[in-house]
C-alpha positions as CSV (number, residue, x, y, z in Angstrom):
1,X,-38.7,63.2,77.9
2,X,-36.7,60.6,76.2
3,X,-33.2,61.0,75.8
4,X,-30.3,59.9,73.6
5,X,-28.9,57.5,76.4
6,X,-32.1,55.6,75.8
7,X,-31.0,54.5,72.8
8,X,-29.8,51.2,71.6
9,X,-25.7,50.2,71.2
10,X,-26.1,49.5,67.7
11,X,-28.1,52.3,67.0
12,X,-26.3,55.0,68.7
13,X,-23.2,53.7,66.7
14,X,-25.0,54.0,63.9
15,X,-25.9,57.5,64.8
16,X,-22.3,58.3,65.4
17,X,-21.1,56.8,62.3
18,X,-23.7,59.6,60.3
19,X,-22.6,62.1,62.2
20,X,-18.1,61.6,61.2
21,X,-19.3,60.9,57.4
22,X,-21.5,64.4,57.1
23,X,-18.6,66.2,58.6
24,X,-16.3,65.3,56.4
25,X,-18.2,66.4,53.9
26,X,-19.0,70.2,55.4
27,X,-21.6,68.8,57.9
28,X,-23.9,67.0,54.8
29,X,-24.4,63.4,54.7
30,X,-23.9,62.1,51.2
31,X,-26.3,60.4,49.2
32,X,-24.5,56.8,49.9
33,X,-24.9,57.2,53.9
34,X,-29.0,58.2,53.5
35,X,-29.1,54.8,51.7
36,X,-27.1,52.7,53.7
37,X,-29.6,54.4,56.2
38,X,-33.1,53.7,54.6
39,X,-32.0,50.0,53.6
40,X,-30.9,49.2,57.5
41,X,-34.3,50.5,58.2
42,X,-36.2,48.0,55.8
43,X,-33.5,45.5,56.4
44,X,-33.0,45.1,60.3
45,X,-36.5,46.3,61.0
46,X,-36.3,45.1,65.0
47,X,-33.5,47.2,65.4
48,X,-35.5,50.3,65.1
49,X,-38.4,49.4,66.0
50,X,-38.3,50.6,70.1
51,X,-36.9,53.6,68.8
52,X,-37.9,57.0,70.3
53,X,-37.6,59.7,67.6
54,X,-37.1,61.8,69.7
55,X,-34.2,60.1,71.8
56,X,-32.3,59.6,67.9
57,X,-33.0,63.4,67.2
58,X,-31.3,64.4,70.7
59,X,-28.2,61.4,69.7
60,X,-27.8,63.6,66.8
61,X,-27.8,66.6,67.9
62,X,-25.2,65.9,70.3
63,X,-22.9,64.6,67.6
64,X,-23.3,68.1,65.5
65,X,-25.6,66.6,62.6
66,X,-26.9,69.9,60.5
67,X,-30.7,70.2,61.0
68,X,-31.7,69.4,57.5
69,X,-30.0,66.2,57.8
70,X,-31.4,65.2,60.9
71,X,-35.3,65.8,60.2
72,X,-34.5,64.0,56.6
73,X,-33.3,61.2,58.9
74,X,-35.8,61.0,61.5
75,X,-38.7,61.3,59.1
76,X,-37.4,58.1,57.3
77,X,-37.6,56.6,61.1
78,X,-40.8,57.5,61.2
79,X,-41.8,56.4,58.2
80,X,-40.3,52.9,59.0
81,X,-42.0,52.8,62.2
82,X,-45.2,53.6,60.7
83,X,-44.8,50.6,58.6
84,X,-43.9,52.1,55.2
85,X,-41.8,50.9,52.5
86,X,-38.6,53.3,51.7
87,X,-36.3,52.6,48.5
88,X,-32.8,53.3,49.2
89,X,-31.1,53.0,45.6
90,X,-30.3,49.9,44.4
91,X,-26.5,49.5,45.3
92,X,-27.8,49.6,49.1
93,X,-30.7,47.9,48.7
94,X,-29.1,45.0,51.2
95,X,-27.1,46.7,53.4
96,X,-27.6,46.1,56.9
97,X,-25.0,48.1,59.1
98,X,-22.9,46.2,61.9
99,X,-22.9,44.9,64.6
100,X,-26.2,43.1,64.0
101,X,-30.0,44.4,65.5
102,X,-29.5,43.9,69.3
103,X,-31.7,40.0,70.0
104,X,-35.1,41.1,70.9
105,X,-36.2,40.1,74.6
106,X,-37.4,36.8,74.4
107,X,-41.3,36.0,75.1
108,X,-42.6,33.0,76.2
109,X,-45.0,31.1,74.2
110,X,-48.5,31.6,74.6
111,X,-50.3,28.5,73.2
112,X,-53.8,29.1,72.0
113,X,-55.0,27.0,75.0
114,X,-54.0,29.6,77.5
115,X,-56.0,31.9,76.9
């Protein structure tokens, strides 16, 4: 079972910083904060790409997301994950949230020779 601790810095910040916006507005995240959303998702792609839906479902559950909120959320994960394009409206449509998609673990090289 994955868990929320399993989750990346930026991510679970990100996750935390849904959760304040939707309860100052009775518990629903606003239009502005599901686009900010969907364009970090097309725009910092290797952030969420190791993401377990599962582990950012239990992250926002423990922050007290409502439940409509959180499947709208992590079906746009999904989505991204599964390679699909989402359109966050067009004042978003470059946002990328801070701090920056954590560096992904560097691979060596593998010239065409080695194999």
């Amino acid at each position: 079972m994955t868990h929320a601790q399993d989750l990346p810095p930026s991510v679970v910040e990100i996750a935390e910083f849904l959760a304040v916006k939707a309860k100052g507005y009775d518990n629903h995240l606003k239009w502005n904060e599901q686009a900010m959303f969907k364009a970090d998702l097309m725009n910092a792609r290797s952030r969420w790409r190791g993401v377990a839906p599962e582990a950012f479902t239990a992250k926002l559950r423990q922050e007290g997301m409502r439940e409509a909120d959180i499947i709208e959320l992590v079906d746009w994960l999904k989505k991204a994950q599964a390679g699909r394009r989402l359109v966050p409206d067009r004042g978003y449509r470059d946002f990328v949230f801070n701090p920056p998609p954590e560096a992904p673990e560097s691979k060596p090289w593998v010239s065409s020779r080695d194999w």
